[in-house]
TINU-366528 format. One line per field, with one value per residue (C-alpha): residue in one letter; x, y, z. Coordinates in pm, 1 decimal, always signed. Layout:
r	c(A;...)
xx	c(X;...)
yy	c(Y;...)
zz	c(Z;...)
***
This chain:
r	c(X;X;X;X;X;X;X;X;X;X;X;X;X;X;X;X;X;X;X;X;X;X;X;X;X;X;X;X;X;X;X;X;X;X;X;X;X;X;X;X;X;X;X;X;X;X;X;X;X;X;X;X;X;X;X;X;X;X;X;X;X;X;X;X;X;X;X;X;X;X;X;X;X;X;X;X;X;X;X;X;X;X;X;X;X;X;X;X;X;X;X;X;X;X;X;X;X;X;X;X;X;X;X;X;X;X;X;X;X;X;X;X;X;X;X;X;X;X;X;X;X;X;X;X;X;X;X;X;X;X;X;X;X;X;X;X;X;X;X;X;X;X;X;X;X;X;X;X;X;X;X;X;X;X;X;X;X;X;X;X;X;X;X;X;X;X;X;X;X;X;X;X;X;X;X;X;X;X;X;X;X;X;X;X;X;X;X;X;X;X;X;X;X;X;X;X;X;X;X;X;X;X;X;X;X;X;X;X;X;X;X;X;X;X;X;X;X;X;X;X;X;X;X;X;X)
xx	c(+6401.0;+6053.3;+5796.7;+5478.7;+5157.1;+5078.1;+4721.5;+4638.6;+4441.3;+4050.5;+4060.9;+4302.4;+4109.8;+3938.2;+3756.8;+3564.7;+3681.8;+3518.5;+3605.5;+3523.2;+3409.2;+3128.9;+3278.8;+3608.4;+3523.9;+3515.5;+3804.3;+4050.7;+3876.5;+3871.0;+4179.3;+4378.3;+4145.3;+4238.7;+4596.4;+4482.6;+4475.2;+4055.7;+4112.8;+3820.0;+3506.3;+3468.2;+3565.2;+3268.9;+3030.0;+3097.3;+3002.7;+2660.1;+2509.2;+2353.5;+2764.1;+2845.5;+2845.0;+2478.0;+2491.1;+2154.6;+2213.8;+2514.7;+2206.7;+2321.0;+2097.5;+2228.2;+2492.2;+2673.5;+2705.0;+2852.0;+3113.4;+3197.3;+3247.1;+3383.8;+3713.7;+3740.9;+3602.3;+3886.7;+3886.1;+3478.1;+3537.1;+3809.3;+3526.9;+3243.3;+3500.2;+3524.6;+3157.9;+3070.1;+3310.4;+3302.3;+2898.5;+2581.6;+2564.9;+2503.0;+2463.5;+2496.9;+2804.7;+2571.2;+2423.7;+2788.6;+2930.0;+2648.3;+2704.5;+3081.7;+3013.4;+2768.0;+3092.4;+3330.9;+3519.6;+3507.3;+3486.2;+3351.8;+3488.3;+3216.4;+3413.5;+3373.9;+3745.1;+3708.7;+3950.3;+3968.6;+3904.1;+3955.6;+4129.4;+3980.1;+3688.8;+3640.5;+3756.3;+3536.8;+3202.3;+3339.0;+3357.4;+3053.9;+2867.6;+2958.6;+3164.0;+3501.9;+3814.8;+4070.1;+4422.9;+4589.1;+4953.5;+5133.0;+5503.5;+5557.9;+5740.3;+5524.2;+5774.4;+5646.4;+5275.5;+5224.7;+5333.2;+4969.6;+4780.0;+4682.9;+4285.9;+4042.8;+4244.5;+4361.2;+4544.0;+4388.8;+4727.0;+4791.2;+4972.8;+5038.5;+4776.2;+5058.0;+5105.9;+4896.6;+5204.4;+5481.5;+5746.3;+5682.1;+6015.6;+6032.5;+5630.0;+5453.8;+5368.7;+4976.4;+4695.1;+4470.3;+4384.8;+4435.0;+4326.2;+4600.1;+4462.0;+4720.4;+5136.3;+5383.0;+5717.6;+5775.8;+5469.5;+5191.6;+4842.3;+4626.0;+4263.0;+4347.9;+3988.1;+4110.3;+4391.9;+4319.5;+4149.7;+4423.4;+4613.4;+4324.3;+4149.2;+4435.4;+4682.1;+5061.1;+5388.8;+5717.0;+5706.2;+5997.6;+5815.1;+5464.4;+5739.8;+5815.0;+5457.7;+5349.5;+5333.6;+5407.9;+4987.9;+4732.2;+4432.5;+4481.9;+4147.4;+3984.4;+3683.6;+3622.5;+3525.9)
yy	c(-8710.0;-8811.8;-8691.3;-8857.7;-8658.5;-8867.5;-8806.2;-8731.2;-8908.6;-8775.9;-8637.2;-8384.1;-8227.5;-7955.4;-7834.3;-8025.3;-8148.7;-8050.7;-8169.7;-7892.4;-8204.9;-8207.1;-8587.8;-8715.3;-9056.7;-8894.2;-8710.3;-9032.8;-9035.3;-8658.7;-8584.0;-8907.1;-8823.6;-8462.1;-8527.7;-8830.1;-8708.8;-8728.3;-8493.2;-8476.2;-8362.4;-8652.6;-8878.1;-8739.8;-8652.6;-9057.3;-9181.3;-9296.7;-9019.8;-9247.4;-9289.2;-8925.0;-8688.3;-8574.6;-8182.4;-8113.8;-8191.9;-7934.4;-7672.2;-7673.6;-7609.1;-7868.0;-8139.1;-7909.5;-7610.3;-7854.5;-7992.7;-7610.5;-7517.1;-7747.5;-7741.9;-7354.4;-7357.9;-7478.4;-7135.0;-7169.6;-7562.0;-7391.5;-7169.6;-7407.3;-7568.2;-7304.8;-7216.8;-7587.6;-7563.1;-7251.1;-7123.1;-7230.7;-7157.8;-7434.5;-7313.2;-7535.5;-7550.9;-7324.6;-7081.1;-6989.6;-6970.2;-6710.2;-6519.0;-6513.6;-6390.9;-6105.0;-5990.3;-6055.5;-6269.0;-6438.2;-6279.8;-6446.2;-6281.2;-6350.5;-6662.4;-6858.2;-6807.7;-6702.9;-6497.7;-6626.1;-6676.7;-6286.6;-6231.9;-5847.2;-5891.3;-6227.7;-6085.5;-5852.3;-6091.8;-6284.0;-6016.9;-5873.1;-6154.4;-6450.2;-6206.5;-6382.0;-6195.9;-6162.3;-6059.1;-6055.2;-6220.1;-6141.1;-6239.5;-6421.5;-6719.4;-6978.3;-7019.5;-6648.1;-6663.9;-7022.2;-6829.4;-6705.4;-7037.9;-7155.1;-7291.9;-7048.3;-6907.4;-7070.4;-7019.0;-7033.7;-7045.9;-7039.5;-7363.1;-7561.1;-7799.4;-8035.8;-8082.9;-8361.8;-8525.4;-8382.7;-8590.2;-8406.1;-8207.8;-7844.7;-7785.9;-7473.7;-7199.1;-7102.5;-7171.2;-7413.6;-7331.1;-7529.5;-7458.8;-7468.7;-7522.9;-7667.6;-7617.8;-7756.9;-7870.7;-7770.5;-7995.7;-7797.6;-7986.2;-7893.8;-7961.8;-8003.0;-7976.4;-8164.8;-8411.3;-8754.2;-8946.9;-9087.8;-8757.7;-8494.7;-8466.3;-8301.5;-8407.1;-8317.7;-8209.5;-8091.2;-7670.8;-7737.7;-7972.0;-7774.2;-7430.3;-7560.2;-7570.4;-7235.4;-6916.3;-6703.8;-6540.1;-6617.6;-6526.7;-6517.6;-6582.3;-6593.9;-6696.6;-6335.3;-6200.6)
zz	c(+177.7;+257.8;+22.0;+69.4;+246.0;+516.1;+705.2;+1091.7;+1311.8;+1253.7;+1639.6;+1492.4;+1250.5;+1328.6;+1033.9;+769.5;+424.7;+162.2;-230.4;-491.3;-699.2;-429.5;-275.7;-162.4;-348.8;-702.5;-662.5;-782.1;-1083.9;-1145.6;-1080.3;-1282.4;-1607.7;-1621.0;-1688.2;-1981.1;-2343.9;-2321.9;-2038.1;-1781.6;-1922.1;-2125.9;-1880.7;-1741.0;-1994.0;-2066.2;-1737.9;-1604.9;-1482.7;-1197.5;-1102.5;-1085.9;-792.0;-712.7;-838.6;-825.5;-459.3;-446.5;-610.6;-966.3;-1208.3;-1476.4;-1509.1;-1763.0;-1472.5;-1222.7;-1454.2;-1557.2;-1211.7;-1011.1;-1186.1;-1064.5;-672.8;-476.1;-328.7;-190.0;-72.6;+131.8;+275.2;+266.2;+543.9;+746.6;+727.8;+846.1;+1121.9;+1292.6;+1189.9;+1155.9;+771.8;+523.6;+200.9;-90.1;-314.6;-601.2;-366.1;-254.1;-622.5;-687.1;-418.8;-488.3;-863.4;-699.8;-530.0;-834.5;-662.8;-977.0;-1334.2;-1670.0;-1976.8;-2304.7;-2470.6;-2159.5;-1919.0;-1543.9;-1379.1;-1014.0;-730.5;-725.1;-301.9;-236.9;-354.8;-130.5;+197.5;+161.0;+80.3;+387.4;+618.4;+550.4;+472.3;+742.9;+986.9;+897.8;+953.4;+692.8;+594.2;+281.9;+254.7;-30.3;-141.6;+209.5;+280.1;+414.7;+720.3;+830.1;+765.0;+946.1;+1260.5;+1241.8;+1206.1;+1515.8;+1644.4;+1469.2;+1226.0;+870.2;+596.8;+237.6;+49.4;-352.4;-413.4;-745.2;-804.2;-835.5;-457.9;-454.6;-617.5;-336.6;-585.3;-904.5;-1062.6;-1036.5;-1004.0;-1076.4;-788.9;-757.6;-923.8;-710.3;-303.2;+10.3;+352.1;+596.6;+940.2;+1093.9;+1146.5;+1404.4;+1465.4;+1066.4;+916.4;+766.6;+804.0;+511.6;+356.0;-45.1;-238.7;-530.2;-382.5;-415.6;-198.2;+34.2;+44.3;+24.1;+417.3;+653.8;+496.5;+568.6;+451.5;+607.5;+525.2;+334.0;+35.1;+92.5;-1.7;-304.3;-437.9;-233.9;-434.4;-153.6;-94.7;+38.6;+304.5;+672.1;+800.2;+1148.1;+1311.5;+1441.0;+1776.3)
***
């Protein structure tokens, strides 16, 4: 069985990529030095700061915020996408995050941990705030809810971070977001924030594979009127 993501041609995407690291060429590096012993922030608390992605561009306040963060906003480079494709809104990265945490879509306890991204509370920040239309999918196979995707509307689905590995042995479900904007004849065409870079940008998979990482939720959401 064929379990590589393959990529479309870039006619056929509709929506822009976005990388919650903040560029598709440091996601390589990201993602293979989270899973080494050193694990990722001193990968890049070691590198030269003139190498590393330009945060201050992205509107955080220090080098230390960015590296906190962008581990945790899959969820708003999903909707940074959809902002760039279908409005006129360009907010950076920081400005978003903010505005999420206004709307506890995302919750900080004291010792540091944050609970999200936090669906209710984000459909309604959407809706109110950039007149997106959304619907919240719970405990649904994946074969049911891509019958709504289709040209202005996408799927933010909870997958296993591990998809951007389709071969890996009995993965988790949930826990990292991709933006499904994309399925036919049974291959689901998907934006991955934190893939790597060969297999991040509308990338693919046959619904089967993509099922096996998918944690059955997710947000239906629409360009509106």
């Amino acid at each position: 069985m064929q379990m590589s993501i393959s990529t479309f041609p870039s006619h056929d995407r509709s929506l822009p990529y976005v990388s919650q690291w903040g560029s598709l060429d440091r996601n390589d590096e990201v993602v293979i030095q989270r899973a080494a012993p050193s694990g990722v922030d001193v990968f890049l608390r070691r590198t030269d700061p003139s190498q590393l992605h330009d945060w201050a561009s992205d509107g955080y306040h220090s080098r230390e915020e960015y590296l906190f963060w962008s581990r945790k906003i899959c969820g708003l480079a999903c909707l940074q996408s959809l902002l760039h494709g279908w409005t006129d809104v360009r907010l950076p990265m920081r400005e978003l995050l903010a505005q999420a945490l206004d709307w506890g879509c995302y919750v900080v306890e004291p010792e540091g941990k944050v609970h999200g991204l936090i669906y209710r509370p984000f459909m309604a920040w959407v809706s109110s705030q950039f007149g997106l239309t959304c619907q919240l999918v719970e405990r649904t196979p994946l074969q049911a809810s891509a019958r709504a995707v289709h040209p202005g509307q996408v799927l933010i689905a909870s997958v296993s971070p591990e998809i951007r590995d389709p071969r890996t042995h009995e993965p988790r479900r949930g826990g990292h977001l991709v933006l499904i904007h994309a399925v036919r004849g049974g291959i689901v065409r998907f934006h991955n924030p934190s893939g790597y870079s060969h297999n991040a940008e509308s990338a693919s998979l046959p619904i089967r594979v993509f099922e096996r990482f998918y944690a059955g939720r997710g947000i239906l959401v629409s360009a509106g009127a």
